[in-house]
N, C-alpha and C positions, 0 to 999 in steps of 0.2 A: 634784304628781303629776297629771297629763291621761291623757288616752283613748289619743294615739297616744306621747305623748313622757311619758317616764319611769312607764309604766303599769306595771301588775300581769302584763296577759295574758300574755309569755314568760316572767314568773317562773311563774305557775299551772301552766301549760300543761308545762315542764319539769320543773318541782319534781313532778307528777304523774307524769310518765312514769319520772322516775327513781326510782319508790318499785314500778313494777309489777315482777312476778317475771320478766316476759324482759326487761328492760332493757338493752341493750348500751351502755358505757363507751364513748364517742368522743371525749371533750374532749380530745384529741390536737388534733383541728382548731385550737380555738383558740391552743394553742402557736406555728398557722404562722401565727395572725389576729395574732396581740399585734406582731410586728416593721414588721406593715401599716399598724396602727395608729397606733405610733411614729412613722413615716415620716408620714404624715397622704397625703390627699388622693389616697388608694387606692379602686379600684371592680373589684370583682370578681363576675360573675353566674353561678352555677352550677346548668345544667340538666340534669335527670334527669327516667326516666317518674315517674308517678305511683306512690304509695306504694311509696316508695321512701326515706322518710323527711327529705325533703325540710323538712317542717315541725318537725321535732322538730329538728334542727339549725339555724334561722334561732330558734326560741326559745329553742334554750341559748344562742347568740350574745347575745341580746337578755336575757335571763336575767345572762351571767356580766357583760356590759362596762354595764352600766343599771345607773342613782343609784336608779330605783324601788323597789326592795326589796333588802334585807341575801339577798345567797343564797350566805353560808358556808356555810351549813349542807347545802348542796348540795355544792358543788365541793370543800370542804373534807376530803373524803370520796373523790374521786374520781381518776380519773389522772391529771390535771393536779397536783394539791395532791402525789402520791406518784411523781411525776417527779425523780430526782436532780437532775435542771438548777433545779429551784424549791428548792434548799437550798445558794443560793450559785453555784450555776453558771449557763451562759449559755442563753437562750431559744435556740432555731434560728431563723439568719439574724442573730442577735447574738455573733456568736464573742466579740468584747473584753469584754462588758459583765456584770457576775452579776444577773438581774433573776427577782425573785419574782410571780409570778401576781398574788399581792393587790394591788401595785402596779396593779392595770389593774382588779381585780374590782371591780366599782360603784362605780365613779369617772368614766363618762362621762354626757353626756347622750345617751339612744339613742333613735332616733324609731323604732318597729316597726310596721310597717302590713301585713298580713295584706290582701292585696285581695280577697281572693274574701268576705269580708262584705258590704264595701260594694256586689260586686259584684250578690251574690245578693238583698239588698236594695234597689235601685233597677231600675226600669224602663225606664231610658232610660243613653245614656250623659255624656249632659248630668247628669242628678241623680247619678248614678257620682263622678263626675270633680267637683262643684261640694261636695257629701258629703264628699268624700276633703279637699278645701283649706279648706273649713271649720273641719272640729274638726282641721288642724294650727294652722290661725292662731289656734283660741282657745286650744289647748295654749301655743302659742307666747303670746303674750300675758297669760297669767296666772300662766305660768313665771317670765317678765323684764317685771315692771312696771315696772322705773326705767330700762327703755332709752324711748327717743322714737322709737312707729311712725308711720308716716305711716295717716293716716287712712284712706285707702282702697289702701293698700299691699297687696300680695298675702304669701303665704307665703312664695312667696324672699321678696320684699324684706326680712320681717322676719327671718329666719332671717340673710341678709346684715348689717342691723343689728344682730342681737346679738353678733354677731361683730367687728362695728366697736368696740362699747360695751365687750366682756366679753374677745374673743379668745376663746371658747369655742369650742370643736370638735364636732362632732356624730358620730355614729355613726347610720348609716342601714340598718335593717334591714329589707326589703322581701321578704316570701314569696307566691308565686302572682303573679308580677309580671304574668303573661301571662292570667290568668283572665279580665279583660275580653276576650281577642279570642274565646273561644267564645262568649258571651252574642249571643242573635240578636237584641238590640235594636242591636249591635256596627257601627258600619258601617266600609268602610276609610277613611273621613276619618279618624275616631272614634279608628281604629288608628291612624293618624298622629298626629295631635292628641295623644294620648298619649304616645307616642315622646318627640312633642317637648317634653311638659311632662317627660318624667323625664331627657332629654337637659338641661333647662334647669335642673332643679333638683339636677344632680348636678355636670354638667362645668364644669372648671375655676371652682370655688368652695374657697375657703380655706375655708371655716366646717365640711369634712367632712373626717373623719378616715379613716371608710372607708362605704365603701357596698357592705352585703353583700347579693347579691338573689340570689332561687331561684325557679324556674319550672321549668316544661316545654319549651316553644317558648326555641332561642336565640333572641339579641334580633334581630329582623324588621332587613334592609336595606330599609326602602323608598327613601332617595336621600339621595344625601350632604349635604344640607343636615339629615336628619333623624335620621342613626344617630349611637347614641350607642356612639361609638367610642371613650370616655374607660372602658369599662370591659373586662377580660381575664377572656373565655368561657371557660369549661372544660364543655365538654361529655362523656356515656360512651364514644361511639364515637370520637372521636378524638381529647381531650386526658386524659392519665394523672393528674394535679394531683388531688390529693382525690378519687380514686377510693375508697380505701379508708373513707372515714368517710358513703359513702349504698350502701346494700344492704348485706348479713350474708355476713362471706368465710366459708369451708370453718372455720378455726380457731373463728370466733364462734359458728358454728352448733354446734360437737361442745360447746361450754363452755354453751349452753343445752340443747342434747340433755341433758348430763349433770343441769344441773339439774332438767328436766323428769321425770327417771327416779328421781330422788328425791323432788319434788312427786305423784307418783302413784301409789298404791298398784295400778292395772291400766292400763299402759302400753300402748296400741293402734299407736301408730308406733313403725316402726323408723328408726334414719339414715340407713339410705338411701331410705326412701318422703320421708323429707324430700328428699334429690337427687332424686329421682324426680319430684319434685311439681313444685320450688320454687325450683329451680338450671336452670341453663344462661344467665344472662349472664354476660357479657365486658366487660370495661374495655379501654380504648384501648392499656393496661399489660399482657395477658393476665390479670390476675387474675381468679376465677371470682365470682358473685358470684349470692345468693339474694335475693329478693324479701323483703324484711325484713315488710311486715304479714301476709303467708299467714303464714308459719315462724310471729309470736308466735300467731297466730288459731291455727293447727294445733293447737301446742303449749297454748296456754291452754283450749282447747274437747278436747284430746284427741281430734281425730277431723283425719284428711284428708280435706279437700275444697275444693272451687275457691271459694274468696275473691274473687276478680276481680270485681266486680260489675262489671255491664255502664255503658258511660258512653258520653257524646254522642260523643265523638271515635270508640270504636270503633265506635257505631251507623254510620256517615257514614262512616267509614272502610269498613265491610261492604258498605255499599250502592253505595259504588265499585268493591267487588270485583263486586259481583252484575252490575254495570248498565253498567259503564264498556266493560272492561277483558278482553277473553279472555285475553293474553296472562297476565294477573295472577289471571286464575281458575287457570289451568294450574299458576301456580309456588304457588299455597296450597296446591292440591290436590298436587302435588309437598312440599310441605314437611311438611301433615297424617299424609301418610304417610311421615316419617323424613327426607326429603331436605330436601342447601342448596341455594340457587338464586345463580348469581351475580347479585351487583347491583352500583350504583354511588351508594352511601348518602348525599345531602348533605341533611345538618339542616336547611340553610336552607330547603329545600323543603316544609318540613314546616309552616311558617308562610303559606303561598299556600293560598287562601280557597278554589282551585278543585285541584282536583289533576289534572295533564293527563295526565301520563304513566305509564309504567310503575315507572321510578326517583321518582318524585317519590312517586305510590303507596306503594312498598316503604319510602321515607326515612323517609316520616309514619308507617309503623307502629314504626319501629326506635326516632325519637324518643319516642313514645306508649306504649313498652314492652310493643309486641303481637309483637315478632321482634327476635332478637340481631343482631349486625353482626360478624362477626370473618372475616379474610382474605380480603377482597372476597367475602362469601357472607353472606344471612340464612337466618334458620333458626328456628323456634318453639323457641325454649328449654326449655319442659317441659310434665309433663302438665297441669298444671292450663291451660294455655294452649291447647296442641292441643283439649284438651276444648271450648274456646270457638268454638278455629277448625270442627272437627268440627259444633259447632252448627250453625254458618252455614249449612257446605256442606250439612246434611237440609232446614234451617228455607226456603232462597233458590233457585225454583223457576229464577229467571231464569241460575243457574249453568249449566241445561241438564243435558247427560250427563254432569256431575261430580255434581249433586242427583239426577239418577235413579239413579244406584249406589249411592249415598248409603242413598235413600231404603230399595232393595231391601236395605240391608244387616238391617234388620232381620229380615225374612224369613229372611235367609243364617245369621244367627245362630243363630234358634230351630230350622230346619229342620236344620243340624249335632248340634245338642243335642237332636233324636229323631232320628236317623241317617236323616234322607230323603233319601238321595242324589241322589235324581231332581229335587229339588229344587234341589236343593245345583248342580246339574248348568245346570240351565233360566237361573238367576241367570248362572251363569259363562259360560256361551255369550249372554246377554244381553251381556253386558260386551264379550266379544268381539265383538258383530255389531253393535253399535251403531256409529253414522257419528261420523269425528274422534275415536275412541278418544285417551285419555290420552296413549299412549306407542303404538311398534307393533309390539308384542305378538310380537316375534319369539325372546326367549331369555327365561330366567329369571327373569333381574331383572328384566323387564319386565314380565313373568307375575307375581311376588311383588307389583307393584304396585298391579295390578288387582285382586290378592286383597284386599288392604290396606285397598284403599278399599271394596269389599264386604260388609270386617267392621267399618267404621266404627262401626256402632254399639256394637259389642261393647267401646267404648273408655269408654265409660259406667259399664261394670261390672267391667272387667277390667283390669290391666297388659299394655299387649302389649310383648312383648318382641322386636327382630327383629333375626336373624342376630347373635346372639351367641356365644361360646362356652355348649357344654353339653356336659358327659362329653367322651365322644371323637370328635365333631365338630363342627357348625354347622346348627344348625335352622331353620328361617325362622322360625318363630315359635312362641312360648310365650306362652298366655295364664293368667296368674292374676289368678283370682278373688278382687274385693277385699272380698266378703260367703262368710263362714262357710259351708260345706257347699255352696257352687256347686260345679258343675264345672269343673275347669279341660279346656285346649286343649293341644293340640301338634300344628301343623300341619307338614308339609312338602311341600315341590313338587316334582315331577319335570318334566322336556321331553322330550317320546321316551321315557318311560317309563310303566310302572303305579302308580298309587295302591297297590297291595300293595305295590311296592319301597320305593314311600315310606316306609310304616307299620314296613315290615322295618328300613329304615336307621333312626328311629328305636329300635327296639329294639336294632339293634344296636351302634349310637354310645351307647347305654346317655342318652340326652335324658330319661330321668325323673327322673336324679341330679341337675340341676337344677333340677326344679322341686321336689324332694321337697327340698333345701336351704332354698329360698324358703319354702316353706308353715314347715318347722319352725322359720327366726328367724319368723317372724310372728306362729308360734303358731296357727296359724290350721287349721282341719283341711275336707279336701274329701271326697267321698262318690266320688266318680269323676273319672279322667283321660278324657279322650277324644282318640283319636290317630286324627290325620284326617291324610289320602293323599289329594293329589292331582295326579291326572296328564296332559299335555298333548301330544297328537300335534299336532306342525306342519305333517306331512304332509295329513291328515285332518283340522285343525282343530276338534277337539272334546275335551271335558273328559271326565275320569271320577272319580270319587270311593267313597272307602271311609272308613267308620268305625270303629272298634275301642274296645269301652272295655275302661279297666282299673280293677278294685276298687283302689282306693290308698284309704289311711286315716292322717291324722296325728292324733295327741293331744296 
């Protein structure tokens, strides 16, 4: 038993996640790995953003097909083992054959290399990379003493040898394969260099059975002497293959919802502040699909809130939007507030060191899981993410007139929440007179978007909800408050009209049946509505506003 080949760590690593209370079953996957197997000399890389459980699936891989540890007492348990095809019948992609799971279950030899260790531990990528072929070659060596290695033979070479000696097959399981290219000791030699050692040590070699790798970045073309083309990509936005076993579909989530509502004696989320939070990707397949560590964090902590911790990629990724890019300040600030922007999504752009363009821009966030990609358009998936983008646009002065609305939005807020109209007034005709406005400001929609971005901040504390159904019409927006005894909002815009018509159509499309809906699943109770009108002569170009509150009370 060694450190990378036939170790402990994917048993550890699995055997724990499968014992936590949100746990989700997916050894379905392996069902479609077992015929791969069979086959031998299969290479498959499968990239997805981050936490998106990426690692929890390369150590059940590593976990069920590894000699390292007996893990019956895992799978034996699980939906693999309670699959009718493992009691006599055929795996998928084996129609003729009746083949049982244990047949495969720790019977290989599996090499598992976790790169972001070694990665995070060395300082250069010379000690990286010299690290990594070390403790394979002493695994390998102390595995098969009675083959004959050459003395100053490298890692293929012996892996080739025991292969020649033994006929042994390997199983190669590689997670974060891409974690060296962000490290800034990284150079693109270094990126090369790499390529071609895992291009060397995978392609066309008898000694592997399968080569299952995961990462973020698809695997980089730098030139065809280097790519390693012996392996079949499946990436989210445009191959469907195993979409279903990284991120929590609609069904996974309701079957943890329910168990969370029995783990909790004071239940603070509802199912749909989960869609709300934590949903809006897309697979290449249309399926919907949540952000699998938010949902268990949510759900284990009882509380909503943004998870996303911040990381290098999106740092660099922000400061392109801030520094680069006007056209790409525009479609954020377009997306912050509800809208898709079309793009033209190519993964591979996402692994270029410099990001030039616009699309290249947008590609690198779709791969990084900061925007969805579905029907030639991205779009900010959900709240917890808009909250991030939101940050940007207050925190990144060099946005310009997307960060000064931004900024003013706090003012917009509090000044609504003591009905200072004049205020409220001062802000809105800012928006409009400022040079290279958003949009141009000539109807409604356009008008709804400059509000949008005004109340930026208000997303901090509140759900905004826009142009939905409510009662007996369509409101621009409804804000609920996600802290006990706020106030909540209900705004509406007029063009060529008063602020009174506004507040009236509210009233009379009867717009508080929806919010007085919301508050009661949430349980939540508020102290006041406040119904804001506001209205916009295109002739006159000027704003007018009214406030109106209403006592509402839930228990």
């Amino acid at each position: 038993m060694g450190y990378y080949l036939n170790g402990t760590q994917a048993f550890s690593v699995y055997e724990s996640e499968s014992r936590k209370p949100y746990f989700v079953d997916k050894t379905a996957l392996l069902k479609e790995l077992i015929p791969l197997v069979e086959q031998g000399n299969n290479h498959i890389c499968i990239t997805r953003p981050r936490r998106f459980g990426k690692s929890v699936m390369a150590a059940m891989v590593g976990a069920f097909f590894g000699k390292g540890t007996d893990s019956s007492g895992i799978f034996d348990s699980l939906k693999i083992a309670q699959d009718p095809q493992n009691e006599g019948g055929p795996l998928q992609g084996q129609p003729d054959e009746a083949v049982d799971y244990r047949q495969y279950m720790n019977q290989y030899d599996v090499i598992y290399i976790n790169f972001i260790e070694a990665a995070n531990e060395s300082s250069s990528y010379e000690e990286f990379i010299t690290t990594t072929k070390e403790i394979l070659q002493e695994d390998l060596r102390e595995a098969f003493p009675d083959v004959k290695f050459r003395k100053k033979g490298t890692a293929i070479q012996d892996l080739q040898k025991i292969y020649e000696h033994t006929q042994n097959k390997f199983i190669l399981v590689f997670d974060e394969w891409d974690c060296i290219f962000h490290k800034d000791y990284t150079t693109d030699e270094d990126r090369r260099n790499f390529i071609n050692w895992l291009a060397a040590l995978t392609k066309d070699k008898g000694y592997i059975a399968l080569s299952y790798m995961t990462g973020v970045l698809p695997i980089a073309k730098y030139s065809s002497g280097s790519t390693i083309n012996n392996f079949d990509e499946y990436t989210m936005a445009v191959q469907p293959k195993f979409s279903e076993y990284f991120g929590f579909t609609d069904e996974e989530v309701d079957i943890l919802y329910e168990r969370y509502l029995k783990r909790e004696s004071s239940p603070a989320i509802t199912r749909e502040d989960l869609r709300i939070w934590y949903d809006g990707y897309h697979t290449a397949g249309g399926a919907r699909l949540y952000n699998p560590r938010s949902v268990v964090k949510a759900l284990s902590n009882n509380c909503l809130a943004s998870y996303w911790t911040s990381s290098g990629q999106y740092m660099e990724i922000a400061a392109y939007i801030a520094n680069d890019r006007d056209d790409v300040k525009k479609d954020v600030a377009l997306m912050v507030l509800g809208e898709a922007v079309p793009a033209k999504v190519e993964e591979y752009a996402a692994t270029a060191m410099r990001l030039g363009t616009r699309n290249e821009i947008l590609s690198a966030m779709v791969v990084y899981g900061f925007l969805n990609y579905e029907n030639g358009k991205v779009h900010i998936p959900n709240k917890e993410l808009t909250d991030e983008f939101a940050k940007t646009i207050r925190e990144k002065e060099s946005l310009g007139y997307i960060n000064r609305l931004a900024v003013e939005s706090d003012r917009m807020l509090q000044a609504t929440l003591k009905g200072d109209t004049k205020t409220m007034e001062e802000i809105l005709q800012f928006a409009h007179d400022t040079e290279t406005p958003l949009l141009d400001y000539n109807d409604e929609t356009e008008l709804t978007a400059i509000v949008n971005l005004v109340y930026l901040s208000a997303r901090d504390s509140y759900y905004v909800e826009r142009e939905n159904k409510a009662g007996e019409g369509y409101t621009d927006f409804i804000f609920y408050p996600e802290r006990a005894g706020d106030d909540g909002l209900i705004l509406e815009l007029k063009v060529d009209d008063t602020p009174e018509a506004a507040i009236q159509q509210i009233r009379d499309r009867k717009y508080l049946l929806k919010f007085q809906g919301r508050m009661v699943e949430k349980k939540r109770h508020t102290g006041r509505v406040l119904l804001v009108g506001i209205g916009y002569s295109k002739k006159k170009k000027d704003h007018h506003c009214k406030v109106e509150i209403v006592r509402f009370v839930n228990e």
